[in-house]
VEXBASE-663901 format. One line per field, with one value per residue (C-alpha): residue in one letter; x, y, z. Coordinates in pm, 1 decimal, m for minus. Example, Ala and Ser with C-alpha at 12.3 -4.5 7.8 and 13.67 -1.06 7.14 Angstrom:
VEXBASE-663901
residuo <- (A,S);
xx <- (1230.0,1367.0);
yy <- (m450.0,m106.0);
zz <- (780.0,714.0);
***
This chain:
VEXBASE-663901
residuo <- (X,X,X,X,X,X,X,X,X,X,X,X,X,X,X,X,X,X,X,X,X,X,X,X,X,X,X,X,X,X,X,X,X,X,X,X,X,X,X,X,X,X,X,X,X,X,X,X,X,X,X,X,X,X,X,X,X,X,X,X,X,X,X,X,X,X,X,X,X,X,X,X,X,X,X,X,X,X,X,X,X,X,X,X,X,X,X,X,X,X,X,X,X,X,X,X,X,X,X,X,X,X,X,X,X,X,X,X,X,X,X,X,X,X,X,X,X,X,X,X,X,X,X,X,X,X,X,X,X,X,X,X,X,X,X,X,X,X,X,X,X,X,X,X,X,X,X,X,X,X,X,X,X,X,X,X,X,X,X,X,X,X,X,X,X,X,X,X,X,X,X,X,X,X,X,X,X,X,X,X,X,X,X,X,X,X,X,X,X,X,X,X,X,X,X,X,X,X,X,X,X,X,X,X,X,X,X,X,X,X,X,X,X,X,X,X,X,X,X,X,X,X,X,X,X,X,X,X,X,X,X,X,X,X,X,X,X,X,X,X,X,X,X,X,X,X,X,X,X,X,X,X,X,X,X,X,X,X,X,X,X,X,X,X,X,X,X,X,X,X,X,X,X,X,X,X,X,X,X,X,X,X,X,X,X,X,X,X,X,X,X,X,X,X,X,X,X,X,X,X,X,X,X,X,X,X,X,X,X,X,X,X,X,X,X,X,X,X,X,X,X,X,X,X,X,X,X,X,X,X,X,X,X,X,X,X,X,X,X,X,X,X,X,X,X,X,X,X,X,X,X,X,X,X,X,X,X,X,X,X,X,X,X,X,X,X,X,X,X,X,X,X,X,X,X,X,X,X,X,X,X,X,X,X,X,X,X,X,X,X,X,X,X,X,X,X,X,X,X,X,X,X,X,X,X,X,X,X,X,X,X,X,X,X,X,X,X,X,X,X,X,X,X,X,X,X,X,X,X,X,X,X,X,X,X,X,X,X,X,X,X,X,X,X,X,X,X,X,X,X,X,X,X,X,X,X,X,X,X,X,X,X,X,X,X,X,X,X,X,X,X,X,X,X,X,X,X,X,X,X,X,X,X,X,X,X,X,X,X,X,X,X,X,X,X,X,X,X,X,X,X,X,X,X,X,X,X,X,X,X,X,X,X,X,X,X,X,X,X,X,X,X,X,X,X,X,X,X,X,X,X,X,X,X,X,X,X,X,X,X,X,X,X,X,X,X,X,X,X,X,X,X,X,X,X,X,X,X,X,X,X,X,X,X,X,X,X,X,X,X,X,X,X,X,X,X,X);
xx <- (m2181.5,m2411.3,m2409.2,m2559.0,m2654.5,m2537.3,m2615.1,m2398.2,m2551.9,m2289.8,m2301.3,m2628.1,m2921.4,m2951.2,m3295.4,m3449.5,m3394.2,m3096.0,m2745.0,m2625.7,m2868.3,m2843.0,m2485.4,m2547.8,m2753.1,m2548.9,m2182.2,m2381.8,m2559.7,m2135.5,m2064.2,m2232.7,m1956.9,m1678.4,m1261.8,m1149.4,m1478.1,m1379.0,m1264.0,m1077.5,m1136.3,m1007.0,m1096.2,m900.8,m988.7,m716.0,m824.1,m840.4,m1119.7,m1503.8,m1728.1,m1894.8,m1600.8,m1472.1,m1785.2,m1722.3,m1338.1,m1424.4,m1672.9,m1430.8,m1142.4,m1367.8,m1425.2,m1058.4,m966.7,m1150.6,m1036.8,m722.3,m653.8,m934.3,m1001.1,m708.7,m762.2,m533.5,m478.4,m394.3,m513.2,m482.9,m702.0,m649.9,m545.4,m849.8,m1036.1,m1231.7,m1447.1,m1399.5,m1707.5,m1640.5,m1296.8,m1456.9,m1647.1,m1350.1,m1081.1,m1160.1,m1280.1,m889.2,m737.6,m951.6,m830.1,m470.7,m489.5,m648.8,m392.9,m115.2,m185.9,m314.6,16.0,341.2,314.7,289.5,m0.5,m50.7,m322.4,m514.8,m885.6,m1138.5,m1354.4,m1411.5,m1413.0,m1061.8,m913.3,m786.4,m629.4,m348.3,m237.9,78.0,62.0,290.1,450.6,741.8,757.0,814.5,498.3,178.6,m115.4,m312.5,m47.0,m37.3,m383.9,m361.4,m79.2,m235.8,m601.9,m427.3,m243.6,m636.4,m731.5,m460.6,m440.4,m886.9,m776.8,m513.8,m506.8,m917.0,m885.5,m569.4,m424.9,m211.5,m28.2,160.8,192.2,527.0,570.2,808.3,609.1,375.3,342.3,19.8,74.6,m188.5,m161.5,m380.8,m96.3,110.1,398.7,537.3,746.3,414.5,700.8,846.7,445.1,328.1,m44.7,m281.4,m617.9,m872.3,m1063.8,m1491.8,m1573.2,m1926.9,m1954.3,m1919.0,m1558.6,m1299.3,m990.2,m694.8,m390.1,m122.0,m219.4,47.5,149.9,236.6,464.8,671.7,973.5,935.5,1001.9,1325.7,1568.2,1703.7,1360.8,1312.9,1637.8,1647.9,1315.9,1460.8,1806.7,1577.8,1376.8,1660.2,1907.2,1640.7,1365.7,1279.3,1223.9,871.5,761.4,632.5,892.9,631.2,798.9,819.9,603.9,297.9,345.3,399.5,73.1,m123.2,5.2,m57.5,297.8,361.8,88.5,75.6,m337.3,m225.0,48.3,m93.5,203.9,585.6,742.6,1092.5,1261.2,1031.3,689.0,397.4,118.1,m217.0,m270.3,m501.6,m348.2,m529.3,m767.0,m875.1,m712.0,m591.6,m207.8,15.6,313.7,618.8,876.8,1204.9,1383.9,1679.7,1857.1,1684.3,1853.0,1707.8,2014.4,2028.3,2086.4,1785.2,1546.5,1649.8,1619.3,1254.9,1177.4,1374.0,1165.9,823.9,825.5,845.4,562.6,196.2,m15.5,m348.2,m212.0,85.2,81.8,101.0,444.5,275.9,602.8,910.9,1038.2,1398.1,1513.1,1767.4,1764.1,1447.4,1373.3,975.6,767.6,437.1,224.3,m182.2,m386.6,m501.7,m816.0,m830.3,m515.1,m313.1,m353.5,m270.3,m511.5,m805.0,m638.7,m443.1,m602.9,m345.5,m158.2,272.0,393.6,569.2,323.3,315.1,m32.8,m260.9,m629.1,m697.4,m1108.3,m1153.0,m1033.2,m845.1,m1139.5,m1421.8,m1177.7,m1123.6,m1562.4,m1528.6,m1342.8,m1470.5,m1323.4,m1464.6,m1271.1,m950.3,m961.4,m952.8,m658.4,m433.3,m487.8,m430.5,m79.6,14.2,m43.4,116.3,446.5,412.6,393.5,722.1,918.9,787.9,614.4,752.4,1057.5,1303.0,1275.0,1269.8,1257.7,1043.0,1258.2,1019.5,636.2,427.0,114.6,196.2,328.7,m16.7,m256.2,m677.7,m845.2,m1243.4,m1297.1,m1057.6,m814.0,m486.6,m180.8,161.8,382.2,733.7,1007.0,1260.5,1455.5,1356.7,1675.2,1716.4,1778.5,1862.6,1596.4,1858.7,1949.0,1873.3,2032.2,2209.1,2399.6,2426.2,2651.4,2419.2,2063.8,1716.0,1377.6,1143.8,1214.2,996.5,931.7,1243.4,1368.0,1661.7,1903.8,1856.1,1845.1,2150.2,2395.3,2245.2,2151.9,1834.9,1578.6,1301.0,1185.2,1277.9,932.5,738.2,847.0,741.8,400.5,357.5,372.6,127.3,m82.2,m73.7,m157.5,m428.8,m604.7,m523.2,m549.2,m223.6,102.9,407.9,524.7,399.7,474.7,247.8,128.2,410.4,638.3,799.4,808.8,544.6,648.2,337.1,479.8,587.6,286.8,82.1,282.6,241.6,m137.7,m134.6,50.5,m202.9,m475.3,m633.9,m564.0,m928.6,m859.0,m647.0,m911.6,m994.9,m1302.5,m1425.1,m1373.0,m1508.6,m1839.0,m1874.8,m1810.7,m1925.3,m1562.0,m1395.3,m1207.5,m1103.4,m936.9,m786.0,m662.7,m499.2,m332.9,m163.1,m60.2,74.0,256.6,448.8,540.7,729.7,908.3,1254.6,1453.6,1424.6,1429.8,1106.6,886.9,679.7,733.6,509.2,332.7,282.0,122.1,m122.2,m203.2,m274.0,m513.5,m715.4,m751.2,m895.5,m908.7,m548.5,m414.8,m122.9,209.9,266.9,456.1,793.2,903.4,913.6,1257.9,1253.3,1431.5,1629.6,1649.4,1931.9,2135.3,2099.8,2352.5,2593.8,2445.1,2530.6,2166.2,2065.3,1731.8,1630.8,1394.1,1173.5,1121.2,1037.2,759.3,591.2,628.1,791.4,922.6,1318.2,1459.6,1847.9,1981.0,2123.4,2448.1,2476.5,2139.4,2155.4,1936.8);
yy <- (7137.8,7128.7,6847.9,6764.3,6518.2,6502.1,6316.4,6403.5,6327.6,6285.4,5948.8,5910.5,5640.9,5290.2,5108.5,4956.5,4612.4,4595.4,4424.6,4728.6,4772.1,4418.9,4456.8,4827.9,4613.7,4339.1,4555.7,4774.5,4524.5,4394.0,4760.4,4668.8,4364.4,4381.1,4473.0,4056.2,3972.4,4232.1,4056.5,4259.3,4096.3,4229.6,4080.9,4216.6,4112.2,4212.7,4493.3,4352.3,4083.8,4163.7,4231.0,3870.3,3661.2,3882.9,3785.2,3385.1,3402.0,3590.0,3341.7,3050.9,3162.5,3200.7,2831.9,2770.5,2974.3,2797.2,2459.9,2545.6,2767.6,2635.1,2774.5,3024.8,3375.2,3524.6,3407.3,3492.8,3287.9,3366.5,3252.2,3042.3,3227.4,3090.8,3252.3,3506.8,3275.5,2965.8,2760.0,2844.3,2693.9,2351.3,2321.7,2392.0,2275.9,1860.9,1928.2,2059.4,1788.6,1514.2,1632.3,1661.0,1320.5,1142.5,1272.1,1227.2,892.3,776.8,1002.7,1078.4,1108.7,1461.1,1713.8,2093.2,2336.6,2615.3,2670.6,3004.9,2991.7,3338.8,3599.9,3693.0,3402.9,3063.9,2773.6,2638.9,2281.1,2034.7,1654.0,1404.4,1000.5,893.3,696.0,370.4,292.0,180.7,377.8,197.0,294.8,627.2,686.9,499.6,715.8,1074.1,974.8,915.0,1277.5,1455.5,1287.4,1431.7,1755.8,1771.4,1713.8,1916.9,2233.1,2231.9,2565.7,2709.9,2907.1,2621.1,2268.8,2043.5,1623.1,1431.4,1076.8,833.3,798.6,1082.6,1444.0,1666.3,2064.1,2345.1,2726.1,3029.2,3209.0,3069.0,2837.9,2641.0,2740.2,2781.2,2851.6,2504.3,2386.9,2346.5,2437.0,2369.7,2583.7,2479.0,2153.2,2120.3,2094.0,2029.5,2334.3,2633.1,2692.4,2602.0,2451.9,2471.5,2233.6,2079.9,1727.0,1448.7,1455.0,1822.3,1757.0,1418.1,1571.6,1873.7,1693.4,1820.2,1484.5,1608.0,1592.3,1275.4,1157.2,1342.7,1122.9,803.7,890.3,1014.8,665.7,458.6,618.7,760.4,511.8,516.4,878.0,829.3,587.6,648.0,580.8,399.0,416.5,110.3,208.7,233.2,m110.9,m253.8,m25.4,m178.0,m557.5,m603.4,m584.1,m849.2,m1055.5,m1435.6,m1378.2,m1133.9,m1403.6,m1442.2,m1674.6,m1745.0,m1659.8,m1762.1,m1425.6,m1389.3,m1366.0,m1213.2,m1005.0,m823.7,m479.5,m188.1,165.8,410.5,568.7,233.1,73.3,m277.9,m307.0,m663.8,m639.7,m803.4,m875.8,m1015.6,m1220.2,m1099.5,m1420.9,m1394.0,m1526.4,m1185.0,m983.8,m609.9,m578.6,m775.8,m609.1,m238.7,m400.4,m507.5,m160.9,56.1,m247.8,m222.9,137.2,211.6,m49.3,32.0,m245.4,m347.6,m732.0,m640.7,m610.9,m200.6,m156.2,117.7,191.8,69.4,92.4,49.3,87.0,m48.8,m430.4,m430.6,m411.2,m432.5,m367.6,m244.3,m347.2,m329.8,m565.7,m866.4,m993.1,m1381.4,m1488.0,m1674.4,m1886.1,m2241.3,m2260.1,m2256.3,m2476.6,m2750.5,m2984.9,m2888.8,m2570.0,m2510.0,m2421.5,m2130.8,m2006.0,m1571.7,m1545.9,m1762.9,m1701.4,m1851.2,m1824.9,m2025.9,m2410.9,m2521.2,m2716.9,m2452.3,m2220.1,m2501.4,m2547.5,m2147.5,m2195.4,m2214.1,m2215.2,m1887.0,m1738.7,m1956.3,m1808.3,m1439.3,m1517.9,m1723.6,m1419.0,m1127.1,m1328.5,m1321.1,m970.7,m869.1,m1051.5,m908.7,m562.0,m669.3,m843.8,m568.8,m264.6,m132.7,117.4,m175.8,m504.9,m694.0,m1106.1,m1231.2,m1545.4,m1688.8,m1683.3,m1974.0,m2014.6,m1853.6,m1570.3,m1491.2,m1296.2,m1249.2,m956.3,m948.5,m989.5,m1255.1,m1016.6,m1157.1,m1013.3,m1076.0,m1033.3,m1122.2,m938.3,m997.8,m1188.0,m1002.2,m945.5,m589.3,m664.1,m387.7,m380.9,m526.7,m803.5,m1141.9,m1401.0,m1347.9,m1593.6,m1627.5,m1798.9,m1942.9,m2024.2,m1888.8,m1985.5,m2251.8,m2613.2,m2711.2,m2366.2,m2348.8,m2459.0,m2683.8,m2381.4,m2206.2,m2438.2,m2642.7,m2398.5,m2050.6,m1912.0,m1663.6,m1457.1,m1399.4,m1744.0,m1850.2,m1681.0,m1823.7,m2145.5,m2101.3,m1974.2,m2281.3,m2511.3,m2214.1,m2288.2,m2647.5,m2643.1,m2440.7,m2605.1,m2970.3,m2907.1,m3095.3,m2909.7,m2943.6,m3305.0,m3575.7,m3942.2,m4174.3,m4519.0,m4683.4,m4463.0,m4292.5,m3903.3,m3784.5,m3450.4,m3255.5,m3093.5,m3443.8,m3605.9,m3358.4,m3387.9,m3784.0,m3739.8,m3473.6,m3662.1,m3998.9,m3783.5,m3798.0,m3435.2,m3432.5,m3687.0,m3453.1,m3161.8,m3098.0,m3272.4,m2917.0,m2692.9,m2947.4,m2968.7,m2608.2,m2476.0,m2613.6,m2451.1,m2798.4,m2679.3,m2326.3,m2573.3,m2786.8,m2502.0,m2381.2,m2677.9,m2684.9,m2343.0,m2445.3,m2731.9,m2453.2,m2256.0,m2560.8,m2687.6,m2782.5,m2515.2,m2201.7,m2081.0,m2286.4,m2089.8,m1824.9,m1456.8,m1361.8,m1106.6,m1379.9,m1558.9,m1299.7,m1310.1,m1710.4,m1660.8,m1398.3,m1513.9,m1852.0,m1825.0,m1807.9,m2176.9,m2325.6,m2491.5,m2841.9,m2842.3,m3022.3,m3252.2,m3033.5,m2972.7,m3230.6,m3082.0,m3358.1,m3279.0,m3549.3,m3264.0,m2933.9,m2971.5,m2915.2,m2565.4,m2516.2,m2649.6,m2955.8,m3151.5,m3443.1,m3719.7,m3564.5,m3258.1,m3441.5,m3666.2,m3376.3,m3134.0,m2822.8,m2557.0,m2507.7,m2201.6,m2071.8,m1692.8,m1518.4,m1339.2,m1146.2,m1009.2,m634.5,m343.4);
zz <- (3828.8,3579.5,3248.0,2960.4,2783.1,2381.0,2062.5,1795.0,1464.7,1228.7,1185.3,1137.7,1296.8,1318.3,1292.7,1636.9,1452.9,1309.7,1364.1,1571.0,1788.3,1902.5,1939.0,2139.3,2375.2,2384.7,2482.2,2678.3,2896.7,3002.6,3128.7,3516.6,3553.3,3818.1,3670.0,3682.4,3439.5,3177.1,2849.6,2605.5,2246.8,1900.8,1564.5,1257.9,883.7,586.0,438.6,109.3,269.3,229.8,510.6,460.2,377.4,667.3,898.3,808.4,897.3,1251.3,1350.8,1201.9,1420.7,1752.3,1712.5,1654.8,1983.8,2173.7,2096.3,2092.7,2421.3,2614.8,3023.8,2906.1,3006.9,2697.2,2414.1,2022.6,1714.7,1338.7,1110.1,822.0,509.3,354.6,21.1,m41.6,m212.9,18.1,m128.9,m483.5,m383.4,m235.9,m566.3,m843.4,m626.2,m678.3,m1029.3,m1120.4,m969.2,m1073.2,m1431.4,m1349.1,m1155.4,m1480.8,m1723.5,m1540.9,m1480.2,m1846.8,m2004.6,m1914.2,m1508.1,m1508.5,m1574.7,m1462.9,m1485.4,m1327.8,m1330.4,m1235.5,m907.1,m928.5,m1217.2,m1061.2,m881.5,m958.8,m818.1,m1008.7,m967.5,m1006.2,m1024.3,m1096.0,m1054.8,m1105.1,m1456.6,m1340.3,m1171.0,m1358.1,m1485.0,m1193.1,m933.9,m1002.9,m971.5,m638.9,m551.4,m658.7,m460.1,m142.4,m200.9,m218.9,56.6,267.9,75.9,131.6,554.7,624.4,355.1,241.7,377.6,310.7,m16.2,m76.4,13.1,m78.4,m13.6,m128.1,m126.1,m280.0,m580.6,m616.8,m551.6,m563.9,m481.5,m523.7,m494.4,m557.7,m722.6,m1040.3,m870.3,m1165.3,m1479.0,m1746.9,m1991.8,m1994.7,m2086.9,m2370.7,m2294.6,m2576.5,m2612.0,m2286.0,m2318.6,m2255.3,m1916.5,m1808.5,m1524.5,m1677.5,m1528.4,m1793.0,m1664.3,m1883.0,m1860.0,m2015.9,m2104.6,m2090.6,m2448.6,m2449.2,m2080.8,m2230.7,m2225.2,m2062.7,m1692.8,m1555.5,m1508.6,m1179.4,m1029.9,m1108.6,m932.3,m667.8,m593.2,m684.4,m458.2,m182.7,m166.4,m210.1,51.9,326.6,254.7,637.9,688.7,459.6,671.0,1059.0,1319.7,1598.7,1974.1,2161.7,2405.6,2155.1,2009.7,2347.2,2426.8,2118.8,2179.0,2554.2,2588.1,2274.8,2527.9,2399.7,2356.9,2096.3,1899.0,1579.5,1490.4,1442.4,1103.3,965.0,1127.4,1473.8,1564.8,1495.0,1691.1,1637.2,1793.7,1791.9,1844.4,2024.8,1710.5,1647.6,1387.9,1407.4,1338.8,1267.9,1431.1,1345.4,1635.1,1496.1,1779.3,1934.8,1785.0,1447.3,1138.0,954.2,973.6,1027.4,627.8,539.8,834.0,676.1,334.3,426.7,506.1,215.6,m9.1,84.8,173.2,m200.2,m282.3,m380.9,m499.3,m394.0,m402.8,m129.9,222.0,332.6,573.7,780.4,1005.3,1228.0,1575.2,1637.7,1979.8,2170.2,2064.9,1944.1,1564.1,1524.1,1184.2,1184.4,892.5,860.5,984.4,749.1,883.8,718.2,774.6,567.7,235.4,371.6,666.3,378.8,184.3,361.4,622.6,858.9,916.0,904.7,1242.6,982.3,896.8,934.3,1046.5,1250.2,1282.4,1608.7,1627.0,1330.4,1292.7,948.5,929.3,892.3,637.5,386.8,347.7,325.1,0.6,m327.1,m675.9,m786.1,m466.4,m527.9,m919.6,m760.8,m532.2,m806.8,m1041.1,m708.1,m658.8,m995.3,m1026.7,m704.6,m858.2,m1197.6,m1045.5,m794.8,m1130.3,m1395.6,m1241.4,m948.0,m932.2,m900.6,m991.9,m740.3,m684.2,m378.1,m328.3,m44.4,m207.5,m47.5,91.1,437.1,271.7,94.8,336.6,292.2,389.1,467.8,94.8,43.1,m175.9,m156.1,m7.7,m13.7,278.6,383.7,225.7,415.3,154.8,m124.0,m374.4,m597.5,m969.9,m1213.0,m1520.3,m1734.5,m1502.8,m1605.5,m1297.2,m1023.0,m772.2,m398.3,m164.2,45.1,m8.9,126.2,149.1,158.2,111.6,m185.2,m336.8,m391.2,m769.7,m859.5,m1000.3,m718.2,m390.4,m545.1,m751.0,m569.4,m928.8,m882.2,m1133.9,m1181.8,m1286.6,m895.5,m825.4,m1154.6,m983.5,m661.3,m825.2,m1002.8,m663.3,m491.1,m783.2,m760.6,m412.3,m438.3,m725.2,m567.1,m190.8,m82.6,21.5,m220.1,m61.0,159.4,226.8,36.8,188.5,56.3,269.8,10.8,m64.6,m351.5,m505.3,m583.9,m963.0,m1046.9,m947.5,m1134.5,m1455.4,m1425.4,m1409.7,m1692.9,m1916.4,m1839.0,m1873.8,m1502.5,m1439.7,m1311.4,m1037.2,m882.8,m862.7,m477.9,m419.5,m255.2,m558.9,m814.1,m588.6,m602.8,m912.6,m1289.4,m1387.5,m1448.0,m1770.3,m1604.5,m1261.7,m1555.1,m1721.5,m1374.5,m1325.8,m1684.8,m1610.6,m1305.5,m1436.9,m1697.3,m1392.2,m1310.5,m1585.7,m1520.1,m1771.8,m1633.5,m1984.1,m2056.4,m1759.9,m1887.8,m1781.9,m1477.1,m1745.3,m1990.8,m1650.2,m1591.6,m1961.9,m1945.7,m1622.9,m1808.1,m2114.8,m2176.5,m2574.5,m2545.6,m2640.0,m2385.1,m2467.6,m2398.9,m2020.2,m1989.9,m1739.5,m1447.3,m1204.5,m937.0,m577.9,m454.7,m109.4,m94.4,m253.3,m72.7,135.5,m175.8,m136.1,229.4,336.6,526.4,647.7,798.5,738.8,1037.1,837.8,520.1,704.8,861.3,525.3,744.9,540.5,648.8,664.0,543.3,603.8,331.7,482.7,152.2,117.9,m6.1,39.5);
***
């Protein structure tokens, strides 16, 4: 039979060095290979997609199938529904929410707005914090939410993250109700896009109320489901198996260990004993508490594990340890974290006044933000110097929370059966007659303070063998005018700051005063440390804890724990969430 060979030339030629003829070379050279070598492949843009954009996508999602279904013979993957423009998008993208992010925070927690990345597109955005937290806070809040939004939807025509006290959303198509918004003409931007939002003064009342409860319910009554739920077997994975090389040290409710998980990061994990005296109610009250906190100058909870018997909390890792091994001579067997490489010794030469200065005013700020700031006020009832952690930098942060007490905003003292705490933080009204408030934590500020600035814990036995009390044996000096004789010989030596330690110590000594009523407000605090033009009352007599006493309260000690100064610890069976 005869053939013949046929070019049809409707569709025209191609050019020797083009695109198609290497892919005519390419396809053809695969036509000699045997049936079980033949790959079948089929790559489908939307038809509303350009041939580049289109290009970018295919090559995106050949990547993507491979990772994904590697050594697999068939497989399907769909690529992301990315843009058209997909750098444009990078570019306008952070510029939009950097906006909405700053107004939101400065105004009234809430900001939207859209911008152009193309002549026809745009991204809209929606930001916003619940009104209780702090201009600071929110920001905080809103960054980590582009972070996570940049990681996981960079690419994508929209996401979404939702936390306790924040939420940042973006779409390419309009998602929110414009006609609740007062939008007022578009503001100067430096690139030539324009964004145009509604700034915080034109959204103050526009917020619907039910969204803001149905964020403040949601926190309060499933406060665990924003945190990560951590298995056993990964914290026994990270801890050796809670090995005693790992023990960083025994607090009040159990002990403590150090752990890495398996990307790396270094964990502190807190393992309440089986008999601990922190009850279910104050272990889920520890968690509902400090899931809902965000300040620099607290401790981060970054998850739980509950099974079976075990109750574990997983918090980062604080690389200094705790306040009294750099300022004590000798370290409480209480104490929440213990640096083991590094004596007492060695950690109290590290300290100088300039770095005692930034803690004093970290702590205070970390309460203000737990009396004043955060969503609900909330009373520490167990700051001390264990309770105060240092990172690399030597930022403070407070930890423990498992006594912590809720107070409505309105609430001015509350009372308790039983006692908790920390013998000598602890004030009169409170160890004695169980009356809490905020003031409970001024006080126990003013004896941190006083420790810090002196370098002696709260009591010790003199050479006379009788029991010095370190607020009354500040406000003796004080009132003789020694106050300088007190200074630790270590922060006078390294700092030409006498009148600033001075200054600390009479601020101290008002933390202590005896009437509660008399105490300054943790704000007014902050205000003293930061302002030295700022003239200071004349402190009172300050309250005196007769331990003699506490067992009126439902407490008791010995003379033991007097002479060797260790804190003593009382459960609260009434704690609330």
């Amino acid at each position: 039979s005869a053939q013949s060979n046929g070019c049809s030339g409707e569709s025209g030629k191609f050019s020797t060095n083009r695109t198609y003829s290497q892919n005519l070379d390419l396809i053809l050279s695969t036509l000699p290979s045997s049936d079980p070598d033949k790959i079948y492949a089929l790559a489908l843009c939307r038809g509303d997609i350009a041939s580049g954009v289109c290009f970018e996508c295919i090559n995106s999602s050949i990547e993507g199938i491979i990772k994904q279904c590697p050594n697999q013979k068939e497989a399907i993957y769909w690529g992301p529904g990315i843009s058209s423009s997909i750098y444009q998008f990078n570019e306008t993208f952070p510029m939009l929410m950097e906006i909405l992010m700053k107004n939101a925070s400065s105004g009234s927690k809430f900001a939207t707005g859209n911008m152009n990345f193309t002549d026809s597109e745009k991204v809209y955005g929606l930001v916003q914090c619940t009104p209780d937290i702090s201009e600071t806070d929110c920001r905080i809040c809103l960054q980590r939410d582009m972070v996570e939004l940049s990681e996981c939807c960079g690419k994508k025509q929209g996401g979404r993250v939702l936390r306790p006290s924040c939420i940042a959303w973006f779409e390419l198509s309009l998602f929110y109700d414009s006609s609740s918004i007062d939008t007022p003409s578009p503001t100067p931007f430096d690139p030539p896009l324009t964004p145009s939002f509604a700034p915080p003064e034109a959204t103050r009342n526009k917020v619907p109320t039910v969204v803001l409860l149905a964020f403040v319910i949601g926190s309060i009554s499933c406060g665990m489901l924003y945190m990560k739920k951590f298995t056993l077997s990964v914290v026994k994975a990270a801890t050796g198996d809670f090995h005693d090389d790992n023990k960083l040290g025994q607090g009040g409710f159990g002990s403590v260990y150090k752990g890495k998980l398996k990307n790396g990061q270094e964990i502190a994990v807190k393992r309440l004993s089986k008999h601990s005296s922190q009850g279910e109610l104050e272990f889920r009250n520890e968690i509902l508490l400090v899931a809902k906190l965000q300040h620099r100058n607290l401790v981060s909870l970054l998850g739980f594990c509950l099974e079976g018997t075990e109750r574990i909390l997983v918090y980062e890792y604080v690389s200094n340890g705790s306040l009294d091994q750099f300022i004590f001579a000798t370290t409480s067997l209480f104490i929440t974290y213990t640096l083991v490489p590094i004596t007492d010794s060695i950690k109290r030469g590290q300290l100088n006044w300039e770095m005692c200065y930034k803690i004093i005013c970290g702590i205070a700020r970390g309460i203000l933000y737990l009396h004043e700031d955060s969503r609900l006020k909330i009373i520490h009832r167990d700051l001390k110097a264990s309770n105060v952690l240092l990172d690399e930098e030597m930022n403070p942060k407070i930890t423990d929370f498992g006594l912590a007490r809720l107070f409505s905003m309105n609430q001015i003292q509350g009372n308790t059966h039983r006692t908790v705490g920390t013998y000598g933080y602890m004030v009169l009204e409170y160890a004695v007659h169980g009356q809490f408030s905020v003031k409970c934590d001024i006080f126990s500020l003013g004896v941190l303070l006083l420790e810090t600035v002196i370098g002696k814990r709260n009591s010790w036995m003199n050479d006379s063998g009788e029991i010095e009390h370190l607020p009354s044996h500040t406000w003796k000096n004080w009132k003789e005018g020694t106050s300088e004789n007190l200074i630790n010989p270590m922060l006078r030596n390294s700092s030409n700051s006498k009148e600033e330690i001075i200054r600390c110590n009479h601020i101290g000594l008002l933390c202590v005063q005896e009437l509660a009523a008399k105490r300054p407000t943790m704000a007014s605090v902050v205000l003293m440390l930061n302002t030295n033009s700022l003239s200071l009352p004349l402190p009172l007599q300050p309250a005196f804890l007769m331990y003699g006493n506490i067992s009126e309260a439902g407490l008791s000690t010995s003379d033991e724990n007097l002479r060797s100064n260790q804190p003593v610890q009382s459960t609260d069976s009434d704690a609330t969430p």
